[in-house]
C-alpha positions in Angstrom: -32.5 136.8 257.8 -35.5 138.7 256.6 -38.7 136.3 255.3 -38.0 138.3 251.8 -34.4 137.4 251.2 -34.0 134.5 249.4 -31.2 132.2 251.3 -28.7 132.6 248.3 -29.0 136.1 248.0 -28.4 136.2 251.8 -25.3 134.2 251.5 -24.0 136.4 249.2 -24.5 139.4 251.1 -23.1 137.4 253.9 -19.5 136.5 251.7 -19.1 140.2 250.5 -19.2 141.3 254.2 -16.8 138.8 255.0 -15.0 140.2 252.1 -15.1 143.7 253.1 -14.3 143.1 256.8 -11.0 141.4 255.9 -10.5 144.1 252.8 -10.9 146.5 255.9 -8.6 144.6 258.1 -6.3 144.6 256.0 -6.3 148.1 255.0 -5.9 148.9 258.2 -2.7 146.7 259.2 -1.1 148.2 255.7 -1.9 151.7 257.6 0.3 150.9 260.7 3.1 149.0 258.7 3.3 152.7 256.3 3.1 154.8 259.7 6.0 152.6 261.0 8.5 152.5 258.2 7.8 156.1 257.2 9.0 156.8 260.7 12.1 154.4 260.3 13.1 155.3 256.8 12.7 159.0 257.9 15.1 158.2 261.2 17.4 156.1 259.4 18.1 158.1 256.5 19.0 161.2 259.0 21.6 158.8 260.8 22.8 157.5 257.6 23.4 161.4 256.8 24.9 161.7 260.0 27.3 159.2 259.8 28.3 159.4 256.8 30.2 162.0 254.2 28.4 162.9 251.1 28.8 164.9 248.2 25.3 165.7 247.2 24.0 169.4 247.6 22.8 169.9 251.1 19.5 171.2 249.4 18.6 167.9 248.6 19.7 166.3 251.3 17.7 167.8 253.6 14.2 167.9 251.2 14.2 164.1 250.7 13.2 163.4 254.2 10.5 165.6 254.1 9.0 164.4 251.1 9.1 161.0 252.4 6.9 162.4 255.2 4.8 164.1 253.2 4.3 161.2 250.7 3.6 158.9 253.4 1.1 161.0 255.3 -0.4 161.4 251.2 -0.7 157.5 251.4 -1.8 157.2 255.0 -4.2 160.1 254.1 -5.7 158.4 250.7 -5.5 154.7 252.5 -8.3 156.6 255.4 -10.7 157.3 252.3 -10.4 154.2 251.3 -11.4 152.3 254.6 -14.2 155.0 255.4 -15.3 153.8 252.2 -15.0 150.2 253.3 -17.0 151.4 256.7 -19.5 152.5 254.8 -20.4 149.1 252.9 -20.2 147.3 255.5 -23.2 149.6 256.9 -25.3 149.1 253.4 -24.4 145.5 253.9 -25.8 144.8 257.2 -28.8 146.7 256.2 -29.4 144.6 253.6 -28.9 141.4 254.6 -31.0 142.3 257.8 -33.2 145.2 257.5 -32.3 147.1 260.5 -32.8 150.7 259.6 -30.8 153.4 259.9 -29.2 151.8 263.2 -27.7 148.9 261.9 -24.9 147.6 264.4 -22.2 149.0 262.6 -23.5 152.0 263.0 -24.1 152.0 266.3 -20.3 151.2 267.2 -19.2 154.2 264.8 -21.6 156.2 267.3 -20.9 155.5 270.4 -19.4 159.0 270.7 -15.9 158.3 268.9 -16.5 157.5 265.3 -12.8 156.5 265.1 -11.6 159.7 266.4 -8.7 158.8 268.6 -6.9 156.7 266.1 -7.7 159.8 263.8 -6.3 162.0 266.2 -3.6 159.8 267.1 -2.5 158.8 263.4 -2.4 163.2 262.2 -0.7 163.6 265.6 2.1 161.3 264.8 2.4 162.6 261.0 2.5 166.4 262.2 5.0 165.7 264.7 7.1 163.4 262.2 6.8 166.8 259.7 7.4 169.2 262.0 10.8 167.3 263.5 12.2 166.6 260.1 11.2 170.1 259.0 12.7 171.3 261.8 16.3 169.0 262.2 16.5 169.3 258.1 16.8 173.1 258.8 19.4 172.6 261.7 21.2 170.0 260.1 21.6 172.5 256.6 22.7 175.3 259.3 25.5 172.9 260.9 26.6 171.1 257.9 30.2 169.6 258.0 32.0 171.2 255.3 32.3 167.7 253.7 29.9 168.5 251.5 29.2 169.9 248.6 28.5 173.5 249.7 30.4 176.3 249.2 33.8 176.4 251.6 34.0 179.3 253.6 37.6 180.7 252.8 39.2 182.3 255.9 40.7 186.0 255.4 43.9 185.5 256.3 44.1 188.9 257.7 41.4 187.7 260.7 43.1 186.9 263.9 40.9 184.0 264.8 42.7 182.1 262.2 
């Protein structure tokens, strides 16, 4: 503690990083839970589609799952802000309470040459393959559609002699 710091103000510097580190913490389990049952609901909802006959237009049966993917990655995107913001405190924080300079410890372990890069990398990995294959089996599954659904039957000429 610095000799200029009176002991309360320390402590309460002390508290709000306590604060802020569990804030973070828990920011950053409510990332992985999102990233988790995005992919389920995402997964589930295609074998519930699957398995089951509808009569909804194939149009939106084959959005919803990508908005849900691009919602979540929205929430994952907006909850990254949030805990860079979080990182950041913590930094003023420690440099309050004890007067390191610009290398206070936190920042040292953001430097030490990955500044949270492969979760980054990792987490927009994930979400641009989770877009991509729902793009992607959301345009297959409208090409082979059952025709239990609502689109429009394809009447047979009854001239063709495949029929």
């Amino acid at each position: 503690m610095p000799s200029s710091m009176t002991d309360h103000r320390f402590q309460f510097l002390l508290e709000q990083f306590k604060l802020h580190s569990k804030r973070l913490c828990d920011l950053q389990n409510e990332r992985s839970k999102i990233t988790t049952w995005s992919a389920l609901a995402v997964f589930g909802y295609f074998a519930w589609i699957l398995t089951n006959t509808i009569e909804v237009p194939i149009n939106l049966v084959v959005t919803l799952p990508v908005l849900f993917v691009l919602l979540g990655f929205g929430y994952v995107f907006g909850l990254r802000k949030i805990i860079d913001r979080h990182s950041a405190f913590l930094d003023h924080l420690e440099n309050e309470m004890f007067r390191t300079g610009a290398e206070t410890e936190w920042e040292k372990f953001k430097s030490k040459g990955h500044h949270g890069r492969p979760v980054r990398l990792l987490l927009y990995t994930f979400w641009s393959a989770l877009l991509i294959g729902t793009v992607g089996f959301s345009i297959w599954l409208s090409q082979v559609t059952p025709i239990s659904t609502t689109q429009e039957r394809m009447e047979r000429d009854s001239n063709d002699p495949s029929s």
